[in-house]
N, C-alpha and C positions, 0 to 999 in steps of 0.2 A: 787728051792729056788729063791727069789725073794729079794733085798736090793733095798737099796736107791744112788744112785751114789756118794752122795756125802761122800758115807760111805766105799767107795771102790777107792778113790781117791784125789785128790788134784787139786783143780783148780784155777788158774791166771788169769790176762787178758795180752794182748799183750803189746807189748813195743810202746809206741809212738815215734817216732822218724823221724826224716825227710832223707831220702838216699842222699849220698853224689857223688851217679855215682860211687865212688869205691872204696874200705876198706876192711874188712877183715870177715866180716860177711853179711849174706844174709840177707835179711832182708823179709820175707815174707809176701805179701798180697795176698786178696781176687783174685786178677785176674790171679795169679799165677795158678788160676786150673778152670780147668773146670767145669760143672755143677753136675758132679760124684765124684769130689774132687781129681781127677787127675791132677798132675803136668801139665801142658800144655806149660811149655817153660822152655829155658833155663834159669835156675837161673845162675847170676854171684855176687862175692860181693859188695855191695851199700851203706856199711855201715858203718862207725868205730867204734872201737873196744871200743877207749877211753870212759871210762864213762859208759859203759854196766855191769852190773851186773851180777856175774854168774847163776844169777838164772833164769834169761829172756832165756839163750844158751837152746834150744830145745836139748833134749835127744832122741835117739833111743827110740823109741816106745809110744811117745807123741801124745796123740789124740792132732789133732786139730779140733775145731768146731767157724764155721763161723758163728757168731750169730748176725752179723748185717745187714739188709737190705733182700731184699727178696730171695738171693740163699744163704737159711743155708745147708751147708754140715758137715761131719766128713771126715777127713782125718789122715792120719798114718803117720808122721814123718819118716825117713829112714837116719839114720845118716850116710850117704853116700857121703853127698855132701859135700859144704863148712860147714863150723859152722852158726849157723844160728839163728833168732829171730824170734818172730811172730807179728806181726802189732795187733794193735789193734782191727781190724775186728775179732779179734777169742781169744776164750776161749783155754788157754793151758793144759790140763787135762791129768794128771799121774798119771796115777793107782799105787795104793797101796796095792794093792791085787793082789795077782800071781794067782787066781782063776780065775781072768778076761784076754784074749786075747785082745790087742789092736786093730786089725784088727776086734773084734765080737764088743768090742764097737763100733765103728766106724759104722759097719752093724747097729748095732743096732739105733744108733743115725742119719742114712740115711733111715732107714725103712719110709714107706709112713704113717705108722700108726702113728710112734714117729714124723716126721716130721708134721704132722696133729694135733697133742695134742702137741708141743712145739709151732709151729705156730698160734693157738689158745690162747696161753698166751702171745703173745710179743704185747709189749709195743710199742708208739710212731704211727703216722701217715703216716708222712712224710717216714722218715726211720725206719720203725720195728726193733724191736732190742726183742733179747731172752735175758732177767736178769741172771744171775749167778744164783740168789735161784732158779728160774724156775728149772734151768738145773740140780742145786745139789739134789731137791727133785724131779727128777724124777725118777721113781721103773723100776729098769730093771731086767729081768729074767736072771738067773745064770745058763746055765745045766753045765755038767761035761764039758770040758778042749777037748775031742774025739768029743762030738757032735757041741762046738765051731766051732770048727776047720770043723767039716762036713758042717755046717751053712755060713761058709765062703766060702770056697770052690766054694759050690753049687752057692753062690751068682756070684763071680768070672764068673764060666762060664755061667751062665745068662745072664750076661753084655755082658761076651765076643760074646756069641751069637746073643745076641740083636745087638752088634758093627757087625758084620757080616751078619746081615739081612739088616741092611741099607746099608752095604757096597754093595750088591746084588741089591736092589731099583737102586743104585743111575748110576750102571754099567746097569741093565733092561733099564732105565729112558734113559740113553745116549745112546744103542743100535735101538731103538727105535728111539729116535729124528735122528739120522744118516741113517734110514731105511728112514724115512720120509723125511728131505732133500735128498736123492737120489735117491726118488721115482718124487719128484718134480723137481728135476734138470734134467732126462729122462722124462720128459712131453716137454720141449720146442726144 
């Protein structure tokens, strides 16, 4: 089965707001994650509380997608941390449908193929930006709830392995330069 996202979902844009160094909610941007949509630092609060709206406060299982500038990603919310917002740089998208896993959106909305057909439509020069309509009428494939979950999975250790091939390179790459300074330091 195949929908329209924005038929399986709800989507916002992020909260503009300026961090104040420290508050009571986090306030999340782009640089917060890496180019896979992983947390990449420690989040602390930056933000007050005054004046926020309940509806900006990110929920467990909130896609986020980065739709400004050239590293669009999708990432998974984890209400784990502090209470939190999402900056402007990203579209907040909550499923309305228990049909959909948020972790397969997110596959789905990082796929190279959807990343290719959304990047092809964004707007702007300077800063590309992906519009909201882009993003609500895009069709994405539905299987059952078992092969989701098989689909993510799979992806999961893909990465993880891809993460462990470089981690390999990069220990090869520095055994190697250390063979070679000590082949040259036993020349004189």
């Amino acid at each position: 089965m195949k929908t329209l996202i924005k038929d399986i979902t709800n989507i916002q844009t992020g909260l503009f707001a300026k961090p104040a160094g420290i508050g009571e909610l986090v306030y999340l941007q782009a640089k917060h994650f890496d180019e896979f949509g992983h947390l990449h630092s420690v989040l602390h609060p930056d933000l007050l509380a005054e004046g926020i709206s309940e509806k900006h406060l990110l929920r467990d299982g909130d896609v986020l997608f980065a739709a400004k500038g050239t590293k669009n990603f999708a990432a998974v919310f984890e209400n784990h941390n502090e209470p939190s917002v999402a900056s402007t740089s990203f579209f907040v998208i909550r499923l309305t449908d228990n049909k959909v896993l948020p972790r397969f959106l997110a596959w789905f909305l990082n796929n190279p193929t959807t990343q290719t057909l959304l990047k092809a439509q964004a707007i702007g020069t300077s800063i590309p930006s992906i519009s909201k309509q882009v993003l609500e009428n895009l069709e994405i494939p539905v299987p059952d709830i078992k092969t989701q979950k098989a689909i993510v999975e799979i992806s999961k250790l893909r990465n993880r392995e891809k993460f462990l091939k470089q981690q390999i390179e990069v220990l090869r790459d520095k055994k190697v330069n250390q063979q070679i300074l000590k082949a040259i330091n036993y020349e004189r």
